[in-house]
C-alpha positions in Angstrom: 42.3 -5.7 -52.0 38.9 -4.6 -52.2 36.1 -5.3 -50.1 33.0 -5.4 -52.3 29.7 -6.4 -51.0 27.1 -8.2 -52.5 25.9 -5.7 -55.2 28.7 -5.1 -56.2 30.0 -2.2 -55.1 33.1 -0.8 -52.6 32.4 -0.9 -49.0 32.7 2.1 -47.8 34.7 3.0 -51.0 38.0 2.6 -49.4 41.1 0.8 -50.6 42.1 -1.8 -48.0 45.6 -3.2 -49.8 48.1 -2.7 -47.2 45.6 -1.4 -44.4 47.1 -3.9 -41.9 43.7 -4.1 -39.6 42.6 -6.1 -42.6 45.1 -8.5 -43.1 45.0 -12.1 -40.8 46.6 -12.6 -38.0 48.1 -15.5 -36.8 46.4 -17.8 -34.9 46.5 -17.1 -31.5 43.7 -18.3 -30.0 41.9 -15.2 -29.1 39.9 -15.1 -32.2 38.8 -18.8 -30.9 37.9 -17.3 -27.8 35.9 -14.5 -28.6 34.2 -16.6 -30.8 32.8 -19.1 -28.6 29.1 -19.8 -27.7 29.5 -18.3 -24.0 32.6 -15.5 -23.8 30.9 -12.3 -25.3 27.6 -13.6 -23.1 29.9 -13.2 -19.8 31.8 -10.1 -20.9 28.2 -8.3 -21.6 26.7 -9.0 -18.3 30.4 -8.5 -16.3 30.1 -4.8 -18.8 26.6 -3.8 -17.5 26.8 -5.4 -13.7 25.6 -2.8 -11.7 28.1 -3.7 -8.6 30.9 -3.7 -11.2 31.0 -7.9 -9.8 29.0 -10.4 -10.0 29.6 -14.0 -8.0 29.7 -17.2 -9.9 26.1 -18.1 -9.6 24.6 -14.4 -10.7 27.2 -15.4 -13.9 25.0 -18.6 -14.6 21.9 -17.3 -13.6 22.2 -15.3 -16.5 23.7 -16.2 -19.2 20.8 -19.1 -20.3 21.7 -22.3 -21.3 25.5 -22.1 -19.9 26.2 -25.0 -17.7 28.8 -25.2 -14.2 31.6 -26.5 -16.3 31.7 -24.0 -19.2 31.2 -21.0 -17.1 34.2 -22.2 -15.3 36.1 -23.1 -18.3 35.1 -19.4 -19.9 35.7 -17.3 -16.5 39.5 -19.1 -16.5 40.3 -18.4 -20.1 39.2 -15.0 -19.7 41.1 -14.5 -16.7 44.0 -16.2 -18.3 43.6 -13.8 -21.2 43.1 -10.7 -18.5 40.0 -9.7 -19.9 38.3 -10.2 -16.2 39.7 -10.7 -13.1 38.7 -13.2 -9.9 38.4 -11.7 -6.5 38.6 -14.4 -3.6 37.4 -14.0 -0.8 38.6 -16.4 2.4 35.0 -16.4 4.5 32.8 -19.3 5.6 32.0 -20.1 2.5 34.4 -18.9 0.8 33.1 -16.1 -1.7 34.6 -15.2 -5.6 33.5 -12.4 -7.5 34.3 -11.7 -11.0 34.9 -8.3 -12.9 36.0 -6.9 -16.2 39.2 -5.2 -16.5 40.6 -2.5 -18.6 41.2 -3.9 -21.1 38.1 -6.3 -21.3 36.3 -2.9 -21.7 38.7 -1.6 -24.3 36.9 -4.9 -26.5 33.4 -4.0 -25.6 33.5 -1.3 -28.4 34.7 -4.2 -31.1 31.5 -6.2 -30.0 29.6 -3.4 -29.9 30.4 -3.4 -33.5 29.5 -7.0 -34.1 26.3 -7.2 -32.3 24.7 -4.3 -34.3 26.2 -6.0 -37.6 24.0 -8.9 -36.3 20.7 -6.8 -35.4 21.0 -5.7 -38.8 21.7 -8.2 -40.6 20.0 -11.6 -39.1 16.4 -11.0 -41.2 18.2 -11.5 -44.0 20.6 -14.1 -42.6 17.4 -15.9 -41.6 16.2 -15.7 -45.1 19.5 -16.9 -47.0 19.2 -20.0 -44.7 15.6 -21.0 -45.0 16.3 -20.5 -48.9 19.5 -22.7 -48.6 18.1 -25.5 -46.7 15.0 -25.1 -48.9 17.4 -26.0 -52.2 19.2 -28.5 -50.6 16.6 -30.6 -50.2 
């Protein structure tokens, strides 16, 4: 199988038949998870925290738009997943802190990847919608 793009040509003029980091994999619900609206928001700002932790409110504080419930949801599938691990605390209140692990860094560089795909490819995105929605109307 080749990967051509739009023009035409080979991507990166490789063969990809049998290059097994092409082929799918079965679904295992990690692809599901990395693509939600709110798990690559929490692993960037776990990523750059200066402390290395941030507490549950620094989470929502910034990542906009994420509400109690799906931070929660998001930190214990990631934990579940052991792409970030909970610290508890027993004090008055009681204090949890959140951090990446290993191998939650080991995927930074795959959305690394996939954010600058985005930065440079959204003008046109942006354009192939406004021209899709314009025709469908």
């Amino acid at each position: 199988m080749k990967l051509i793009d739009h023009a035409g040509s080979d991507c990166l003029n490789e063969n990809y038949e049998g290059d097994l980091s092409f082929q799918p994999i079965p679904l295992n619900g990690i692809c599901t998870r990395l693509g939600d609206k709110w798990t690559a928001q929490v692993i960037w700002h776990l990523a750059i925290a200066r402390d290395r932790r941030l507490r549950f409110s620094e989470i929502r504080r910034q990542v906009e738009g994420i509400t109690q419930r799906m931070l929660t949801l998001t930190l214990r599938n990631l934990e579940r997943d052991g792409l970030i691990e909970r610290h508890y605390f027993p004090e008055v209140p009681p204090r949890v802190e959140y951090e990446i692990t290993e191998m939650g860094r080991s995927m930074l560089h795959a959305l690394k990847g996939i954010n600058l795909w985005i930065r440079e490819n959204l003008p046109r995105v942006e354009e192939l919608r406004q021209n899709y929605d314009a025709n469908k109307r």
